[in-house]
C-alpha positions in Angstrom: 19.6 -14.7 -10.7 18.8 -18.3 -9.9 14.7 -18.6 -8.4 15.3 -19.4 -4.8 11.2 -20.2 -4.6 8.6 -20.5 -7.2 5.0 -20.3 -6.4 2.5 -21.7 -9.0 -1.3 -21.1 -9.1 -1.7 -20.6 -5.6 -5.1 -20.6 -4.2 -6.6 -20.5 -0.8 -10.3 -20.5 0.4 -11.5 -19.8 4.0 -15.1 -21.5 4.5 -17.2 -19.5 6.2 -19.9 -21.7 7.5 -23.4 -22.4 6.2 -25.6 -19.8 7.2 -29.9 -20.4 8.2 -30.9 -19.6 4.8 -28.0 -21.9 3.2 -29.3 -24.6 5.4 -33.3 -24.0 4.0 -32.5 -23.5 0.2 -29.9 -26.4 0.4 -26.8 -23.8 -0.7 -23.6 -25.3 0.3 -21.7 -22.5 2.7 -19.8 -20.1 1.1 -16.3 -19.3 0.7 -13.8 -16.5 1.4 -11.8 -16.4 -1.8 -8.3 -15.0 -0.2 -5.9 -16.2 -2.9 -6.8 -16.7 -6.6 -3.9 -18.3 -8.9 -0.6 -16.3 -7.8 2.2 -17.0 -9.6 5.5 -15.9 -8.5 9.1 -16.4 -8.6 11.8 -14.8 -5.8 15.1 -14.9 -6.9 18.4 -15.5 -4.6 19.6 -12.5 -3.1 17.1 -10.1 -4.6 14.2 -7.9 -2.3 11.0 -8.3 -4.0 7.8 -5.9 -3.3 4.5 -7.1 -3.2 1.8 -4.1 -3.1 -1.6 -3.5 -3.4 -5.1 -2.2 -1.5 -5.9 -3.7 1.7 -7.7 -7.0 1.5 -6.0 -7.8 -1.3 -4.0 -10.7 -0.2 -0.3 -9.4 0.1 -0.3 -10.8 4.2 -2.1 -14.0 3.4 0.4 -14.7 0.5 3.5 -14.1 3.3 1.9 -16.3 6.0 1.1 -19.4 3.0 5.0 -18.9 2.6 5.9 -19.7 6.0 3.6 -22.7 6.3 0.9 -20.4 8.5 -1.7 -21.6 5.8 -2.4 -24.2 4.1 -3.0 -23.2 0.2 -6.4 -25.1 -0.9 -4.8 -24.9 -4.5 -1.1 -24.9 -5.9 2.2 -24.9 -4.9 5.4 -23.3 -3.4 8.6 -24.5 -3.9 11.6 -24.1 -2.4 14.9 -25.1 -4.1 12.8 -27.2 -6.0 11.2 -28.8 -3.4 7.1 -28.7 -2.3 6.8 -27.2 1.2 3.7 -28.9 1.4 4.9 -32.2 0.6 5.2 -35.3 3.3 9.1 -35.2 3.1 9.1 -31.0 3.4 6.6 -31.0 6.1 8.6 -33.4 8.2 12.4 -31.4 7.4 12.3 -28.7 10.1 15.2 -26.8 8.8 12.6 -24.7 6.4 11.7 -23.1 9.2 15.0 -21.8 10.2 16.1 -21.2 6.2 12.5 -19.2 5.7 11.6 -16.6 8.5 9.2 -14.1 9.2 9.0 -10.8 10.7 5.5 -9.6 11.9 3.9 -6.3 11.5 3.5 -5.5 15.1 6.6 -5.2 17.4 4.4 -4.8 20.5 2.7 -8.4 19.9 5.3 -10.0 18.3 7.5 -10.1 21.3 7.0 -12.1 24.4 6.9 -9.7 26.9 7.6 -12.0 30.5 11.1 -12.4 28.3 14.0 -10.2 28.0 15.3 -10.0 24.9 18.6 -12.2 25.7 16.2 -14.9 26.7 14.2 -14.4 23.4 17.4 -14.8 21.2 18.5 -17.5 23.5 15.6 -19.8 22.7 15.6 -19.3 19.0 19.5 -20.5 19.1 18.4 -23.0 21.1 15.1 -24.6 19.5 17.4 -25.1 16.1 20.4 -26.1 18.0 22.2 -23.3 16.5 25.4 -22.7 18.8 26.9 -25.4 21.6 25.5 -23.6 25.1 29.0 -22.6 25.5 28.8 -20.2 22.7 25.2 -18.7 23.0 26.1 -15.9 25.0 28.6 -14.7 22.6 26.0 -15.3 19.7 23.7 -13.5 21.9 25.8 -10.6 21.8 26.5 -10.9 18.1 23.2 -10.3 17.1 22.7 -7.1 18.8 25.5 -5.7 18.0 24.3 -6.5 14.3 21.1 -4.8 14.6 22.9 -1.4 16.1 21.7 -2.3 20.0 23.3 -2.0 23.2 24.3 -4.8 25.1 22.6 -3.9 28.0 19.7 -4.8 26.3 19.8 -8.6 27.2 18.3 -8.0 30.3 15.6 -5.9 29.3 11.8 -6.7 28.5 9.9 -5.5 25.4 8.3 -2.9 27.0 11.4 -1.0 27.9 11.8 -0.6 24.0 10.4 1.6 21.6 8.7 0.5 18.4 11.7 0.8 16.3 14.3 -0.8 19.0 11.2 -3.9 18.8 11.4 -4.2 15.3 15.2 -4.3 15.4 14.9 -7.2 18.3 12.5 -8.8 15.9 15.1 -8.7 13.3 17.8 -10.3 15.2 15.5 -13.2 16.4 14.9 -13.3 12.5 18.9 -13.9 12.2 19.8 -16.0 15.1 18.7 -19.1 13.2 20.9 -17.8 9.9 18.3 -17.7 7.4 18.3 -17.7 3.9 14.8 -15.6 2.9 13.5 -13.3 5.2 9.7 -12.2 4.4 8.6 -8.9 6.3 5.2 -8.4 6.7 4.3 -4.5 6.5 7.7 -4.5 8.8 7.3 -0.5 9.4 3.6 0.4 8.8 3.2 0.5 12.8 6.4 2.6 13.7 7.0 6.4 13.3 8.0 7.7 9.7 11.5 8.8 11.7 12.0 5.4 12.9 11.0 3.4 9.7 14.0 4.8 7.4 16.4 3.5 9.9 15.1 -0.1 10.5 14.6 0.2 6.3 17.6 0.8 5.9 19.0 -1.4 8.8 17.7 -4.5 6.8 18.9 -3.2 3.5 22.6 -3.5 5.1 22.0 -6.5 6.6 20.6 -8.0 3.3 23.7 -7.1 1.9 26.3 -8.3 4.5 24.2 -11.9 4.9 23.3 -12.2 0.7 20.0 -12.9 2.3 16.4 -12.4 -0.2 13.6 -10.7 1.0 9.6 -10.5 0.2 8.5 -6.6 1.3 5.0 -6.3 1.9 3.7 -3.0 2.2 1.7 -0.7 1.3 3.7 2.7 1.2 4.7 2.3 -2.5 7.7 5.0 -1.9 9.3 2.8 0.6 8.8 -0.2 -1.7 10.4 1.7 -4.8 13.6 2.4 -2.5 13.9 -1.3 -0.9 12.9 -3.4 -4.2 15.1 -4.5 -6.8 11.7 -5.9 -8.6 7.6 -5.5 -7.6 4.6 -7.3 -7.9 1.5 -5.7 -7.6 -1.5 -8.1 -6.3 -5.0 -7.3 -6.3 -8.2 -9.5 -5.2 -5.5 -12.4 -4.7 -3.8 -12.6 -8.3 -0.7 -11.0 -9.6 -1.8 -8.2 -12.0 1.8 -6.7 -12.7 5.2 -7.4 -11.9 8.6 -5.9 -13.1 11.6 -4.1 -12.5 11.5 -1.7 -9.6 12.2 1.5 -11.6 10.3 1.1 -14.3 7.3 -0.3 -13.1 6.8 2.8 -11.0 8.1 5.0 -14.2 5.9 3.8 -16.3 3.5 1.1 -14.9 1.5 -1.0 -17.7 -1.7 -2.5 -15.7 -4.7 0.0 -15.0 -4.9 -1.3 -11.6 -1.1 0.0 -11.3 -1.3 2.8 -13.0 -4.2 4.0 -10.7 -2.3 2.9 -7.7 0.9 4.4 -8.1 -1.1 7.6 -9.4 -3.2 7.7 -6.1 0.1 7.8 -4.3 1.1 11.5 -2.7 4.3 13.6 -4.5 5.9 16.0 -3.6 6.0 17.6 -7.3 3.1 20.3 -7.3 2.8 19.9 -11.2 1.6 16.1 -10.7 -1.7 17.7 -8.8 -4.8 17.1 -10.9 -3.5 14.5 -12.7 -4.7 11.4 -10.3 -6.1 8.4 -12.0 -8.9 7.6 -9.6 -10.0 4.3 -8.8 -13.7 3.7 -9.6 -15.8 1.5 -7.3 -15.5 0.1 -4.4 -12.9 -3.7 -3.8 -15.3 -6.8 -4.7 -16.0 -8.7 -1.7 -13.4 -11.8 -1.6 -17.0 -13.8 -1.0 -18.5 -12.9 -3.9 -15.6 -12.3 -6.7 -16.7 -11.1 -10.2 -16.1 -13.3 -13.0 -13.1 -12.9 -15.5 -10.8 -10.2 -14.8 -11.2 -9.2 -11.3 -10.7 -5.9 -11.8 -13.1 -5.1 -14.6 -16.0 -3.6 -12.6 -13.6 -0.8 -11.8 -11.9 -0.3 -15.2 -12.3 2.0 -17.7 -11.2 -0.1 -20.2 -13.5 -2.6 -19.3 -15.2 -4.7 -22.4 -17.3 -7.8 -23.1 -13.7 -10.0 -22.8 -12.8 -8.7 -19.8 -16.1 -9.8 -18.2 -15.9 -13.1 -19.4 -12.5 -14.1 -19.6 -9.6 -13.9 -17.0 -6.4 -12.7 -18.5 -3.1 -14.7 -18.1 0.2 -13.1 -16.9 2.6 -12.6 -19.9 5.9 -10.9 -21.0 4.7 -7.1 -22.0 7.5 -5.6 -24.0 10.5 -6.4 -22.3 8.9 -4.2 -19.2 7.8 -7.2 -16.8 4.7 -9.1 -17.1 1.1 -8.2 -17.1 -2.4 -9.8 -16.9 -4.4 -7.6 -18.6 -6.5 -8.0 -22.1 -6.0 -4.7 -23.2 -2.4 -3.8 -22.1 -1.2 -2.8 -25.2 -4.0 -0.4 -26.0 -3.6 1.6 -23.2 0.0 1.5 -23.2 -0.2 2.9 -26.9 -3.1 5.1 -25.8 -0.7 6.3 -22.7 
């Protein structure tokens, strides 16, 4: 599969002010540290999962794609062009060809409209249908996402979470994307409901050959979405691979201890947690080389001083990690 967007050494700082006793030792202010050198590549017509701890950057990553930030570092391109460059910034159709779904479906919605008047304006704003045709397109899209058509005239708060999310969805559509990139899409709706709208957009994906960036952080609903999964920690990719065998048999500590921490249904797998040591470095004050040294076990004198680079580990995905093939062997 063909990269539909490649993101290169992506960086993004938030200042945070000088504080009184910046100002009286003559510190310059500091700097939240969100984003730290990602490096990623989503490929036409795939789903790609991006996990991790909170805080971690999987949400500020999402929201740099869609133009919401400004990276201070790096780039994003899409079919080859910069989104950040002059001529990108002034071409409004990435905005139709890249949308986003929000976490929330109670804040995502304006609630003084009904939800024909919601998918009436995004047709309208990108001048997707002659007014003649809107109300037909109208009641295209909810038949696509499964909802009655008496739900034109209804506000959001007549809905439940999951009927939200699926207006959400078909706001998403309306303006015929190409990538969609949902934003923990299920975390706030009932386990019930979140199988359904998962597996809502999974049809949909397939119907409309659209690609998808998952972010979440329930790694078994990211193994059944993702055809591949990149697993992000203190703002850098540490892993990424094939779906199946990443969660098989993940390769980076940080994963390994992840996936591990995750709950199974398999009583034999009790006692056999590999615990994550330590608390998450502060984005304000990140540790030199490998981020994730003060919490490894494998932890030496290279780890602390040198950041590792993300390379080709045995035909399994790619890793940053010094020691990979040690533990692997070790494992």
């Amino acid at each position: 599969m063909t990269a539909v967007m490649q993101i290169r050494d992506l960086h993004l700082r938030f200042p945070t002010g000088r504080s009184l006793a910046d100002f009286v030792t003559g510190r310059p202010g500091r700097e939240v540290k969100a984003l730290n050198g990602v490096d990623l590549d989503l490929k036409r017509g795939e789903t790609l999962g991006v996990v991790g701890e909170s805080g971690c950057g999987k949400s500020t990553l999402a929201r740099c794609i869609v133009r919401l930030h400004t990276p201070s570092e790096g780039s994003i391109e899409f079919e080859g062009q910069d989104i950040f460059g002059k001529a990108s910034r002034d071409d409004r159709s990435y905005y139709r060809r890249v949308q986003m779904m929000f976490q929330d479906p109670y804040s995502s919605l304006n609630p003084r409209m009904t939800t024909g008047q919601i998918l009436t304006e995004a047709l309208k704003v990108h001048n997707m249908r002659p007014e003649a045709d809107i109300p037909a397109r109208v009641a295209e899209l909810l038949d696509l996402v499964r909802l009655p058509q008496d739900a034109q005239g209804k506000l959001p708060h007549e809905f439940s979470g999951g009927q939200r999310q699926r207006i959400a969805i078909a706001r998403a559509l309306a303006v015929e994307p190409e990538v969609l990139i949902a934003d923990e899409l299920v975390s706030a709706l009932d386990v019930s409901v979140q199988a359904q709208v998962v597996n809502l957009l999974l049809e949909l994906q397939q119907e409309l050959g659209l690609t998808i960036l998952f972010v979440a952080h329930d790694l078994r609903l990211v193994r059944h979405v993702s055809n591949r999964v990149a697993v992000i920690y203190l703002g850098r990719i540490v892993e990424i691979g094939d779906s199946e065998t990443l969660f098989s048999a993940p390769s980076h500590p940080y994963s390994q201890a992840l996936l591990s921490a995750a709950p199974s249904l398999n009583p034999d797998n009790r006692g056999a947690v590999t615990r994550l040591e330590g608390e998450l470095p502060s984005p304000l004050n990140m540790p030199k080389g490998c981020p994730f040294h003060i919490r490894c076990r494998h932890a030496n004198d290279v780890c602390r001083k040198d950041v590792p680079a993300l390379q080709p580990f045995e035909g399994r995905g790619e890793v940053a990690c010094h020691h990979v093939k040690e533990i692997n062997a070790y494992a």
